[in-house]
N, C-alpha and C positions, 0 to 999 in steps of 0.2 A: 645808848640810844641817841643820843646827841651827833655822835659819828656817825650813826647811818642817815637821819635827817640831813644833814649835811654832804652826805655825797648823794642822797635822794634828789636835794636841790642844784646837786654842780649838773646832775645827770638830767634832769629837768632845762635845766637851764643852756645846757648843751644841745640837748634836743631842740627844744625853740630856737638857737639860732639856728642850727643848723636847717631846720624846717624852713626859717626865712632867706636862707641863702640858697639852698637848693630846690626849693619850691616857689619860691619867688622872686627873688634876685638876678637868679641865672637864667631860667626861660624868659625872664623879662630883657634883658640884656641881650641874650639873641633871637629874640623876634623882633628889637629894633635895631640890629645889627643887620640880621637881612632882611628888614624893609628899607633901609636904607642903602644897602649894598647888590641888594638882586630884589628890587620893587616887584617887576614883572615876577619871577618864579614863586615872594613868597608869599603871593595873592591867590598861587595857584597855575598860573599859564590861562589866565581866563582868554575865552576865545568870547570876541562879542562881535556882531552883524553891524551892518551899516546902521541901522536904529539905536544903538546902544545895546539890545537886549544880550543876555548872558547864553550864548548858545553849545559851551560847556568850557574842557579843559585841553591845549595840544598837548599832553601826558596821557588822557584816558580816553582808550579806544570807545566807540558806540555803534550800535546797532544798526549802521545803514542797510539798510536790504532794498531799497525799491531801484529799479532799472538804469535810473539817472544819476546816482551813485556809486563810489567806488567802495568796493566791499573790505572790512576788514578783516586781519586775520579772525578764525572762530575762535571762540570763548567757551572756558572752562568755567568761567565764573557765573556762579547763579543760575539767572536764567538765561545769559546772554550780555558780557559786559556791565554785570551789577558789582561796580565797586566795594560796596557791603562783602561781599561774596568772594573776591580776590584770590585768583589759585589757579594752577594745574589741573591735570585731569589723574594725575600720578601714575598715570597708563603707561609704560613700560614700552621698548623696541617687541618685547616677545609675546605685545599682550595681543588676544585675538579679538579681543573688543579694539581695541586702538586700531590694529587693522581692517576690521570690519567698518571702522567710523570713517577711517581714511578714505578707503574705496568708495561711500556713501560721496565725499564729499567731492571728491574727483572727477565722479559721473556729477555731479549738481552743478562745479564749476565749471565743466565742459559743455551742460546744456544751454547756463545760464549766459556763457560769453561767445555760444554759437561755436566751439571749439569742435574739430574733429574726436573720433572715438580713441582714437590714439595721439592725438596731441601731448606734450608732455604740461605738465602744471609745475607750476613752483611748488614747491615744500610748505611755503609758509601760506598760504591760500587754503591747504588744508588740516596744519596744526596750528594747535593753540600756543600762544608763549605761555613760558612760565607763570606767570601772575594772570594772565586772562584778557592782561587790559594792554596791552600794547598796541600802540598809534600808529605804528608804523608797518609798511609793507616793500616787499622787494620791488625795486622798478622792475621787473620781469613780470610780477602779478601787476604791477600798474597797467604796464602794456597792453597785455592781453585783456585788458577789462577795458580798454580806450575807445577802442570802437562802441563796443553799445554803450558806455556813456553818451560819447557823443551822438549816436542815433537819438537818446532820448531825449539830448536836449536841442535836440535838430541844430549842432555843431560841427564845423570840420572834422575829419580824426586830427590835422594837424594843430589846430587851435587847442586840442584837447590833451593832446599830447607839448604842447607848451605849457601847460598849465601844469604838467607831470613834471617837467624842468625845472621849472618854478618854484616846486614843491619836494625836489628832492635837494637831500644835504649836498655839504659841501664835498664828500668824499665822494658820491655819486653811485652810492648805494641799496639806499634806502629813503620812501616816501613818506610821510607823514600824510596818511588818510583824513587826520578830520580836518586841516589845513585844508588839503586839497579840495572834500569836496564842499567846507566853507566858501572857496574861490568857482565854485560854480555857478552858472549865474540861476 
């Protein structure tokens, strides 16, 4: 009896630390390792306005839809870019939903950016990323959305399409939407 009290206790007593080293020692150690090494990222990528206020994250896409803004890719999540919700559509090349949603979206994107019937669209204007929430969109969907931004905000196409410059990476790829239409006036 004595011998199992005794390994009861090293087993105890192994457990507590290790509980305090791996439960609290280590996430404590790297959440101030990257607040001090990547401040901005491990805050989140907060996007804040001229006022201070918190008007999200450049990581998590959001639901612009109204005329003055650039649209981003569609969301599989929730209801619409609900980070809770986070996902794909898991809709397959061969599914006939996926293709019926495509074509939905193609005719939307063509009426909404004034495009002809046969225009071609980008890919990513009318699939969702993996995860739902992706920020980012091709400069080819940037493009073709520049004019009615700018109508709306009664702007150049050119001023508007600097701002697309602005806004796209280094490799000259890809836009970062809530960036960009953060930088609207």
């Amino acid at each position: 009896m004595n011998a199992l009290l005794r390994e009861l206790s090293r087993a105890l007593a192994a457990t507590a630390i290790l509980s305090l080293l791996c439960c609290g020692a280590y996430p404590l150690l790297v959440t101030v390792a990257a607040r001090v090494a990547f401040p901005d990222q491990a805050k989140g990528s907060v996007l804040r306005d001229a006022s201070g206020t918190i008007r999200g994250s450049r990581l998590l896409a959001q639901p612009f839809l109204a005329e003055g803004f650039f649209h981003p890719r569609p969301s599989a999540a929730g209801t619409g870019h609900d980070a809770l919700a986070s996902g794909g559509s898991n809709l397959g090349p061969t599914s006939e939903r996926l293709r019926a949603l495509i074509s939905e979206r193609v005719l939307a994107y063509r009426q909404i950016n004034g495009l002809g019937t046969n225009a071609p669209v980008p890919a990513d204007a009318v699939t969702a990323s993996a995860s739902g929430l992706d920020p980012h969109i091709s400069v080819a969907n940037a493009l073709l959305q520049a004019p009615r931004v700018a109508k709306a905000h009664a702007l150049s196409t050119e001023k508007v399409l600097e701002r697309i410059r602005q806004h796209t990476t280094a490799n000259g790829t890809i836009v970062n939407v809530v960036t960009l239409n953060a930088a609207l006036p």
